[in-house]
C-alpha positions, 0 to 999 in steps of 0.5 A: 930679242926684238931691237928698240929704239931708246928711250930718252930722258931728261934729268935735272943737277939742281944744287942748292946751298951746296947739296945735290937733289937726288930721287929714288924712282923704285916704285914699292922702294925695291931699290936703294938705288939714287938718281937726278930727278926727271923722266921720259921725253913726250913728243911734241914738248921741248926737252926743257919742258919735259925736263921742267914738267917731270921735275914738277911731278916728283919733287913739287919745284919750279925751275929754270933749266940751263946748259947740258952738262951730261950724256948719259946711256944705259941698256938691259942686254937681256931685254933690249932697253936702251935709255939715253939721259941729257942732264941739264944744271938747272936752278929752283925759281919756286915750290919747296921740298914738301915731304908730303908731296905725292909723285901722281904716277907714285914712282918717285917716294923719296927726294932729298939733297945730299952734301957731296960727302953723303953721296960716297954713302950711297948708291947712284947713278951715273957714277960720273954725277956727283963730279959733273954736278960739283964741277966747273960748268964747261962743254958736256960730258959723255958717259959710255953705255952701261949696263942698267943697275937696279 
């Protein structure tokens, strides 16, 4: 196995009216599994662009991006993919959730806001999310590396 380097990523904790924006990016829905929306960081543009950028493409919303409240790292011992997520609270400032919005890379399928007592209902990632995202803001989390989930 070659060794990589990571991949990072920014993900937004958009809340609203007491719920949480979640995605699920399995393209062909191979997965059940949930996630704050977001994606790869392109060199050159500032990780709030990159974070306002990829949530524009998967959900249609504007927003504002505020502090960093999570780190987040993930691997594939098998192939040597490492990704480092940086969840930032960020709130909407325009766009709707439109259930007829298309992702253009057709990754994203899915978006909804879940109350916190649907979350226990389903399956995402990380698990540290849903107390980060309806905790007090404070100093950023950290979440060891795990190994990814599909």
């Amino acid at each position: 196995m070659k060794s990589r380097l990571p991949r990072l990523a920014t993900r937004a904790i958009i809340l609203a009216e007491g719920r949480l924006l979640l995605v699920n990016a399995f393209a062909g829905r191979r997965s059940d599994l949930w996630c704050a929306p977001g994606g790869g960081v392109e060199p050159g543009r500032s990780l709030p662009d990159n974070l306002k950028r990829e949530v524009h493409e998967e959900c249609g919303l504007d927003i504002a991006v505020g502090p960093l409240a999570l780190v987040n790292e993930f691997h594939d011992p098998r192939t040597g993919f490492h990704q480092v997520d940086l969840f930032f609270r960020c709130t909407i400032t325009g766009g709707r959730l439109d259930p007829g919005w298309a992702d253009p890379s057709r990754v994203v399928h899915t978006r909804r806001f879940f109350a916190r007592e649907e979350l226990q209902d389903i399956r995402l990632k990380p698990d540290s999310l849903p107390r980060i995202a309806f905790g007090a803001e404070g100093p950023a989390h950290y979440d060891p590396l795990e190994v990814i989930v599909q």
